[in-house]
C-alpha positions as CSV (number, residue, x, y, z in Angstrom):
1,X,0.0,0.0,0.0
2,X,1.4,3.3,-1.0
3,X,2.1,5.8,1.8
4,X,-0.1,8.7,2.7
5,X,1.4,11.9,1.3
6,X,1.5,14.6,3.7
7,X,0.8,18.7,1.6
8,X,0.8,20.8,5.1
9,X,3.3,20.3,7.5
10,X,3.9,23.3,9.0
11,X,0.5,25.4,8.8
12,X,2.2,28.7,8.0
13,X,4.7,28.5,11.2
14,X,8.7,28.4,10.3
15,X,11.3,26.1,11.7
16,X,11.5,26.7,15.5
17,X,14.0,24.3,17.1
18,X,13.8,25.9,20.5
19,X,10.1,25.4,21.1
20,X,10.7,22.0,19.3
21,X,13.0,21.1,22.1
22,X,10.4,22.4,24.8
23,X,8.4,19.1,23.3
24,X,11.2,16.9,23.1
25,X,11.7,17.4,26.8
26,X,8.2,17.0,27.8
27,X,7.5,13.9,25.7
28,X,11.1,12.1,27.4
29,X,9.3,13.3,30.4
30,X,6.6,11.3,30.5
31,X,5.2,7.8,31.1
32,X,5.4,5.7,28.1
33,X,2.4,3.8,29.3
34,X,0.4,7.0,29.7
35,X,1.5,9.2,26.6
36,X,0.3,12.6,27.4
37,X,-2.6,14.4,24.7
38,X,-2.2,17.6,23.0
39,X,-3.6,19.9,26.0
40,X,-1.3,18.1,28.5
41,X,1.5,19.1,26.2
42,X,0.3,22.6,25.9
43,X,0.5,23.0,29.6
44,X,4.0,21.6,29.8
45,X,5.7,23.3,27.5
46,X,3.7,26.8,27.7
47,X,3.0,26.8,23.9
48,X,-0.5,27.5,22.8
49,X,-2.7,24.9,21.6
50,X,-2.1,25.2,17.9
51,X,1.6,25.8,18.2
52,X,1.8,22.5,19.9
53,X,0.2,20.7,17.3
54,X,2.3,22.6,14.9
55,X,5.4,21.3,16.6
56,X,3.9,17.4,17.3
57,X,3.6,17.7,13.0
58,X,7.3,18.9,12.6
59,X,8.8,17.0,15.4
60,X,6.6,13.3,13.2
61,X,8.1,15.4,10.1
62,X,11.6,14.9,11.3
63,X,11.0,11.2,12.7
64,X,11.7,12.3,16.2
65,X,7.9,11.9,17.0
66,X,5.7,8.5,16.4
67,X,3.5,9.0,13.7
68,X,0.4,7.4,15.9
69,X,0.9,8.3,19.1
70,X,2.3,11.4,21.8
71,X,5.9,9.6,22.1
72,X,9.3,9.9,20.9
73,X,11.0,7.3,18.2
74,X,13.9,5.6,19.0
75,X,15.9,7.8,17.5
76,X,13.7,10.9,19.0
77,X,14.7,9.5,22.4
78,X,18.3,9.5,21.8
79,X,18.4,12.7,20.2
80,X,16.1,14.2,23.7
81,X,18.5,12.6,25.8
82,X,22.0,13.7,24.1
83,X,21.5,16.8,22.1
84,X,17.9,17.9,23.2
85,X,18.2,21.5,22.0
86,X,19.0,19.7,18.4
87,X,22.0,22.0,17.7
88,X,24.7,19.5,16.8
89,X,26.2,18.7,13.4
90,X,25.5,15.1,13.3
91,X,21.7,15.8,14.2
92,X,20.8,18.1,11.4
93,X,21.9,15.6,9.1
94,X,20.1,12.9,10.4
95,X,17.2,15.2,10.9
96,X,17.8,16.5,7.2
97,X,18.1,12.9,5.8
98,X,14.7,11.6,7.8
99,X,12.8,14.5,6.5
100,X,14.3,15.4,3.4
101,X,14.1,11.4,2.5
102,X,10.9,10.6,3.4
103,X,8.2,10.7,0.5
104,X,5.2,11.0,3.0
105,X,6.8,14.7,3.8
106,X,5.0,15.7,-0.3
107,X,7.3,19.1,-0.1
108,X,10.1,18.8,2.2
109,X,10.7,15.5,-0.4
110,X,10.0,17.3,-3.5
111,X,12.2,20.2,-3.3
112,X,15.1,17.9,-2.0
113,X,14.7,15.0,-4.8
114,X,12.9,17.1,-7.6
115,X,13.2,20.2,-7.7
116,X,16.9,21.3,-6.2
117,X,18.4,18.2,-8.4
118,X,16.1,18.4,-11.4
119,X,15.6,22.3,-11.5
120,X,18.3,24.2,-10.3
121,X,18.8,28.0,-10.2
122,X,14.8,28.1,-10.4
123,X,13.0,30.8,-7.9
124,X,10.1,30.3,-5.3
125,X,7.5,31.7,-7.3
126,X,9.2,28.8,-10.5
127,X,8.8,26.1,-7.5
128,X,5.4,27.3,-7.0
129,X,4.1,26.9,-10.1
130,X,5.7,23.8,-11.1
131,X,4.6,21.9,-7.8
132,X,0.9,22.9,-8.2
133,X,1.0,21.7,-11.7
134,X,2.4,18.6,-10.9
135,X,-0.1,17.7,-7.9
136,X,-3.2,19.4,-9.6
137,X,-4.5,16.0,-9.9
138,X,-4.5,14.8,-6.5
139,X,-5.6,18.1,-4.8
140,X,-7.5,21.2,-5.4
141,X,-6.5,24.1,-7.3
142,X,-7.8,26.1,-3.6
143,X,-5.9,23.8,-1.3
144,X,-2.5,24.0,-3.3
145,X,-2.7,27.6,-3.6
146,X,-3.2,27.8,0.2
147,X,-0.7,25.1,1.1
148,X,2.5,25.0,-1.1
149,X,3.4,28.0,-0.8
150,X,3.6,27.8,2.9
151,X,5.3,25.0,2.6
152,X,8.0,26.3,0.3
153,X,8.0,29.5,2.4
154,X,8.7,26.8,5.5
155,X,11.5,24.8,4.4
156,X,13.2,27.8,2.7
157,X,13.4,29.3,5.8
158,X,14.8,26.6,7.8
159,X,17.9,26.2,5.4
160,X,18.3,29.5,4.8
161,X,17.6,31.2,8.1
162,X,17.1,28.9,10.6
163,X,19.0,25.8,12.1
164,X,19.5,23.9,8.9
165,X,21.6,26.8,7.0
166,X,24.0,25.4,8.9
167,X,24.5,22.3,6.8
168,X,25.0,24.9,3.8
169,X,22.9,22.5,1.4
170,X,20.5,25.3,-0.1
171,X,22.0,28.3,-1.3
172,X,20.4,31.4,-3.3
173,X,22.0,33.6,-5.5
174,X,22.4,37.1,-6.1
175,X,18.6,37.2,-8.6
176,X,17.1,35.2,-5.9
177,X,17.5,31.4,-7.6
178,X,18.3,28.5,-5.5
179,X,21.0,26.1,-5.9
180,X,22.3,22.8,-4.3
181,X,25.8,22.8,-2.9
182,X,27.6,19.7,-2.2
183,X,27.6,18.7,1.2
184,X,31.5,17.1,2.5
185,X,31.6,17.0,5.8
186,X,29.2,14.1,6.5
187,X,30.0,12.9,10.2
188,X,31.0,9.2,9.4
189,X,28.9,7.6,12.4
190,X,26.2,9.6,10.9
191,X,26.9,8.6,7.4
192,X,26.9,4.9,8.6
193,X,23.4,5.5,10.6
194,X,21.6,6.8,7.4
195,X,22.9,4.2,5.3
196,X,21.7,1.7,7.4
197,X,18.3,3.2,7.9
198,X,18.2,3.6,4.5
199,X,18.5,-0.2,3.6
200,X,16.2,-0.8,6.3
201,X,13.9,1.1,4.8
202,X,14.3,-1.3,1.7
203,X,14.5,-4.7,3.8
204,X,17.8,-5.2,1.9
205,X,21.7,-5.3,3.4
206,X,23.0,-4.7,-0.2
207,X,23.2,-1.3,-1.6
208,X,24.7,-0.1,-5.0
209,X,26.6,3.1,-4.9
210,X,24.8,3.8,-8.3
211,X,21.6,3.9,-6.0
212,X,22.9,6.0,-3.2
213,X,23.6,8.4,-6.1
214,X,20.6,8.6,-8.1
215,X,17.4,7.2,-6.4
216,X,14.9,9.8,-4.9
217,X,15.4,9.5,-0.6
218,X,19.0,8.3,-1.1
219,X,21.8,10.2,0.8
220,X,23.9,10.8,-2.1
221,X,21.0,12.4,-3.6
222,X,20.0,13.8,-0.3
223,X,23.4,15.6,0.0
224,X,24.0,16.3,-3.2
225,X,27.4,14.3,-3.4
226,X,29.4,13.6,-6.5
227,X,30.3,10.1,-7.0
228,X,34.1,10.3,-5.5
229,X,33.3,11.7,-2.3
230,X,30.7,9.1,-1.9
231,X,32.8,6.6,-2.9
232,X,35.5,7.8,-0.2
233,X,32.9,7.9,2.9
234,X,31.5,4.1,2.3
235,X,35.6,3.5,1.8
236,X,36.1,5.1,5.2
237,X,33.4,3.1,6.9
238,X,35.1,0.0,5.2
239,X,38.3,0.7,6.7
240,X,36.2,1.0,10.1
241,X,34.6,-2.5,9.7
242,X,31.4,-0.8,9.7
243,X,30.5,-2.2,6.0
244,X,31.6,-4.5,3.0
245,X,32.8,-2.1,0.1
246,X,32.7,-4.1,-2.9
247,X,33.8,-4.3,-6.4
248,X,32.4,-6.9,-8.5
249,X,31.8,-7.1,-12.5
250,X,31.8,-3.0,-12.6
251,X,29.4,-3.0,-10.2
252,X,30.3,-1.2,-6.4
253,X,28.1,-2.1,-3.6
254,X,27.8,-1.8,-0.3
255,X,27.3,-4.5,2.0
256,X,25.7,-3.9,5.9
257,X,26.7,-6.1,8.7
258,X,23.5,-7.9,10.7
259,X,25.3,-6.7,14.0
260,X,24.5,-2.8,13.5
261,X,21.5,-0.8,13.0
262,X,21.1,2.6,12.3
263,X,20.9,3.5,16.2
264,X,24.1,1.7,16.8
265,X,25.7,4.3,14.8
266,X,23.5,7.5,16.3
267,X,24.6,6.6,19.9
268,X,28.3,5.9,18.7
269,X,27.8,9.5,17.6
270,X,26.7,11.1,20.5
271,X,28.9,9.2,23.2
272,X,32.1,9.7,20.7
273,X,33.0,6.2,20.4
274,X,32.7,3.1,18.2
275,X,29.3,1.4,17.8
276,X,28.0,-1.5,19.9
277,X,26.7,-4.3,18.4
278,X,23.3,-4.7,18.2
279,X,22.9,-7.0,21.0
280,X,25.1,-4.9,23.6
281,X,23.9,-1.3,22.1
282,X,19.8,-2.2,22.8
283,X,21.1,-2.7,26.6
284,X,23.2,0.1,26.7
285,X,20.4,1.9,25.4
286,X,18.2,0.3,27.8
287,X,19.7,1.7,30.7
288,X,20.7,4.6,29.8
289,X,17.8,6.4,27.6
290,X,14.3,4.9,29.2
């Protein structure tokens, strides 16, 4: 069954990490067995009611927030417990990569996959246009005109003003077109993380570099890397004995190990050493995070 596309996402708010965090905290905060509703969030945090469930729909954007309930993912309750004011390196690009890479997210994907790749050096008002023709036939002409440009206006914002700027991946020129810039300075844990979320995403423990590079929600894509420098990350995590880089009749691949999962590699991250197999990093995690 295809996935539900999501058009609105942010209902006309921008990219606020800080009140994100407020949310973060609050959700860590509470009992799993008793996930708190909207109004008991809105007393925690101090946030009004609709800001809140502006936030719970960025913070489930971002995969930090279960999609069916008040709770924090695994990877949500890491991030809460390690960097909760989401300010580090090596969470926006796990944050970008979740978001960015995930189709349900219609825009956030779009401009990412589509557009940035596909139409460079085009202007809001370009993205605009070519966005509500492409979806005309799923939505009305009303409900596109309300929503997408809200949406554009939303995630231009948060990579050119807000927290994500940081990561340098969507720059605008001097007659007000955007670009993609190549992204080099992937954290390696990190890199390993999304590549393995990525496969699991695809029930699969082989990936072709070809892939990574070309296919809508890869990182290579994602990042806008150029075939060397990917090629000398997935050698790097080779050398670390956190994949299989192979070679075989012209073909490079990438082969994940059954011992790690993409949290392995998020908590290697965050406690600045090498990841735990699966086995001994669900303990760790275990005792330390819940």
């Amino acid at each position: 069954m295809a996935q539900k596309r999501i058009l609105q996402i942010s209902n006309g708010y921008l990219l606020e990490l800080d009140q994100l965090a407020r949310l973060l905290y609050a959700l860590k905060a509470a009992d799993d067995k008793h996930p708190p509703g909207m109004r008991d969030l809105e007393h925690d945090t101090g946030l009004p009611y609709r800001q809140v469930r502006n936030r719970v729909a960025i913070g489930r954007a971002l995969g930090i927030f279960r999609s069916n309930k008040l709770a924090l993912t695994p990877a949500g309750a890491l991030i809460a417990a390690c960097d909760p004011f989401l300010d580090a390196a090596g969470t926006l690009e796990y944050l970008h990569y979740s978001a960015a890479g995930n189709p349900r997210n219609l825009i956030w994907f779009a401009v990412f996959n589509r557009l940035l790749p596909d139409a460079p050096l085009s202007n809001q008002a370009a993205w605009n246009d070519r966005l509500c023709a492409a979806l005309k036939a799923e939505y009305t002409g009303e409900s596109l005109q309300r929503h997408v440009a809200k949406e554009l206006n939303f995630i231009i914002d948060a990579y050119t003003n807000k927290n994500f700027k940081r990561l340098g991946l969507m720059q605008q020129s001097a007659s007000g077109d955007f670009y993609q810039q190549q992204y080099v300075n992937l954290n390696l844990p990190v890199a390993a993380a999304i590549l393995y979320d990525y496969a699991a995403q695809r029930d699969s423990n082989l990936l072709q570099v070809r892939d990574l590079m070309e296919s809508c929600g890869a990182p290579g894509r994602l990042f806008h890397l150029d075939e060397p420098t990917l090629r000398l990350t997935v050698e790097r995590l080779h050398e670390r004995g956190w994949v299989y880089y192979e070679s075989t009749h012209n073909l490079n691949q990438v082969r994940l190990k059954n011992a790690y999962t993409a949290l392995s590699f998020l908590t290697a991250y965050y406690e600045n050493r090498a990841p735990a197999e699966e086995k001994e990093r669900l303990q760790s995690f275990v005792n330390k995070y819940t």
